[in-house]
Backbone as numpy.savetxt, mean C-alpha at the origin, in Angstrom:
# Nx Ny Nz CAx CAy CAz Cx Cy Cz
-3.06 38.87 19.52 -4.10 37.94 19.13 -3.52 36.86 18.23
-4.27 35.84 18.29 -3.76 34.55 17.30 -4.28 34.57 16.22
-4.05 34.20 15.28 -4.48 34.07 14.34 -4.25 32.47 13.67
-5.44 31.68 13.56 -5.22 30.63 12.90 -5.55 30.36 11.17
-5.01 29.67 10.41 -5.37 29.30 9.27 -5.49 28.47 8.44
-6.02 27.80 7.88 -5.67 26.71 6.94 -5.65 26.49 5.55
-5.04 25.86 4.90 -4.99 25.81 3.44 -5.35 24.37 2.42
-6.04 24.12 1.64 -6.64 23.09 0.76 -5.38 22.34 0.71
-5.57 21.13 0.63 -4.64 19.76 0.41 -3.96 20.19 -0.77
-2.81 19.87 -1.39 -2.30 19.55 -2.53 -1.38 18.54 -2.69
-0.84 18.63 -4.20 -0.09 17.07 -4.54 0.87 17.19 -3.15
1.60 15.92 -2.64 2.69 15.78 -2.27 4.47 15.84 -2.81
5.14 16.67 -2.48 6.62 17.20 -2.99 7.45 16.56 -2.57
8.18 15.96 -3.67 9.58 15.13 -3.48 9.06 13.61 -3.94
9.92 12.73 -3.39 9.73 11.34 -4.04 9.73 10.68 -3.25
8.99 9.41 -3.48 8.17 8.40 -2.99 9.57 7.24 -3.03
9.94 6.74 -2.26 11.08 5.41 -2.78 10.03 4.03 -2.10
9.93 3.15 -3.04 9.58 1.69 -2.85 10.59 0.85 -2.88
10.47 0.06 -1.65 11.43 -1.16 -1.65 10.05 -2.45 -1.26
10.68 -3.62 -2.51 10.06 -4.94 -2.26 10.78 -6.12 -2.04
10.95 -6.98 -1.27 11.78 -7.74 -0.84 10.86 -9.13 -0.59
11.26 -10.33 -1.62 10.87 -11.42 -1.71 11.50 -12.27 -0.61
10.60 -12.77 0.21 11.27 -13.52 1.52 11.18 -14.67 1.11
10.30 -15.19 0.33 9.81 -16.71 0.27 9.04 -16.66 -0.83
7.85 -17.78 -1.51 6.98 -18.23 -1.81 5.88 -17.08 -1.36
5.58 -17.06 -0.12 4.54 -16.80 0.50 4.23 -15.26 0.94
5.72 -14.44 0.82 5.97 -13.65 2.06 6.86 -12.56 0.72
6.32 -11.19 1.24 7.24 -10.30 0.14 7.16 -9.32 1.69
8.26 -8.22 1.49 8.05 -7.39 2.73 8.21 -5.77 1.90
7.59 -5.08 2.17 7.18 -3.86 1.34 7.10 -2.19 2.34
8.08 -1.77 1.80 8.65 -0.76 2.68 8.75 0.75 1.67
8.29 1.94 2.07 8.71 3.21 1.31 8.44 4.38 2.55
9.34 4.95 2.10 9.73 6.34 2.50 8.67 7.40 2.24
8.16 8.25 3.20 7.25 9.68 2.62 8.09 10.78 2.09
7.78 11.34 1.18 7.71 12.70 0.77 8.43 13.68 1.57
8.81 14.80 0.86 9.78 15.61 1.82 8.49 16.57 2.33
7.28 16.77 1.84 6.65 17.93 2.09 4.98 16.71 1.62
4.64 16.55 2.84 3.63 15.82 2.16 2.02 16.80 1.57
1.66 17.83 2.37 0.98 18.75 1.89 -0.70 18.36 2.05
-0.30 17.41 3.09 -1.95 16.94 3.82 -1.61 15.32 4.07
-3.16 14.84 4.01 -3.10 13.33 4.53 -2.39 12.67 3.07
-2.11 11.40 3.77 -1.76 10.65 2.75 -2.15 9.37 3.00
-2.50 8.30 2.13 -2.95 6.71 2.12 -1.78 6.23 1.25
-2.09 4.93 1.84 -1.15 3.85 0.99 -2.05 2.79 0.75
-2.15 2.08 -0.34 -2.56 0.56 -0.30 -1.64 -0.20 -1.44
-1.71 -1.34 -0.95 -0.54 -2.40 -1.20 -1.44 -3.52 -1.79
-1.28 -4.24 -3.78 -1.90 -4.57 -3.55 -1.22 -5.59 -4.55
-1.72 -7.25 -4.80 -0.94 -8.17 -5.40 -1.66 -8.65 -6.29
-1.49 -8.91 -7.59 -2.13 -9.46 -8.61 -1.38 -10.97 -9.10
-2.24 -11.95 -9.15 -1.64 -13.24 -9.56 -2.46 -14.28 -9.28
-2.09 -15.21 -8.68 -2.97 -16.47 -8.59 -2.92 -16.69 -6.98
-4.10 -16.78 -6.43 -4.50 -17.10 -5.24 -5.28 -18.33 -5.18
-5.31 -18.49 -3.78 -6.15 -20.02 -3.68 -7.54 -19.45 -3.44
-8.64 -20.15 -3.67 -10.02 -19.86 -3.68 -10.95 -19.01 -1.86
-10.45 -20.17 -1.21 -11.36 -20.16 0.15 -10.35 -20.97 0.87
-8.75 -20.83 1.05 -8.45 -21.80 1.67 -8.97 -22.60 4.05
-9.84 -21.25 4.03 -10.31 -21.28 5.49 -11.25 -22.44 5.54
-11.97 -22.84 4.59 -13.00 -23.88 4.02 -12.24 -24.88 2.83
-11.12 -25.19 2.94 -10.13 -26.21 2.49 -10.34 -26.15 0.66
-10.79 -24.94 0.01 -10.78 -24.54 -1.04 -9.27 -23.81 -1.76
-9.02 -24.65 -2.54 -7.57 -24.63 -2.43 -7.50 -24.31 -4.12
-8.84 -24.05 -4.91 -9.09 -23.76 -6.18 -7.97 -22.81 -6.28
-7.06 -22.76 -7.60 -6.44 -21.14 -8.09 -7.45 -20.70 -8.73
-7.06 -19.33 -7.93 -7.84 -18.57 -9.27 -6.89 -17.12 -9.87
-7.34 -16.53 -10.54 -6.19 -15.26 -11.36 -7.01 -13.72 -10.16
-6.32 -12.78 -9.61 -7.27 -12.13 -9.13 -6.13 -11.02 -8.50
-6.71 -9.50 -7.95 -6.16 -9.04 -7.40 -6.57 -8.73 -6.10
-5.84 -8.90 -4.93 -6.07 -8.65 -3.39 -5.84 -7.57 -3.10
-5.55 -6.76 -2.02 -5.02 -5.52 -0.97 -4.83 -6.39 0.09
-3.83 -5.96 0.17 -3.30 -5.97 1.83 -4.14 -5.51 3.27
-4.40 -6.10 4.37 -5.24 -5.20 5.05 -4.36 -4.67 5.93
């Protein structure tokens, strides 16, 4: 007979490495490695704090101070 089982999420084991790489002005490229034992799901979000333009789709080109996410 089989027997199946499961066990509650916990932290993730081992280390996380981040690499950020400034291409330009405009453009950073953002890369990391998982965990040796991740120990369930895992998320990422990526996110930039500084000065953005307002609405540039509607030619709003205001700065403003603010933080985004990546989608």
């Amino acid at each position: 007979d089989e027997v199946v089982s499961m066990t509650l999420e916990s932290v993730p084991e081992g280390l996380i490495v981040l690499n950020l790489t400034v291409v330009d002005a405009r453009t950073v490229n953002v890369t990391w490695t998982l965990p040796e034992k991740l120990n369930g799901k895992m998320t990422f979000q990526v996110g930039f704090t500084g000065l953005f333009y307002a609405n540039p789709d509607a030619w709003n080109y205001t700065t403003i101070f603010g933080t985004r996410q990546l989608l």
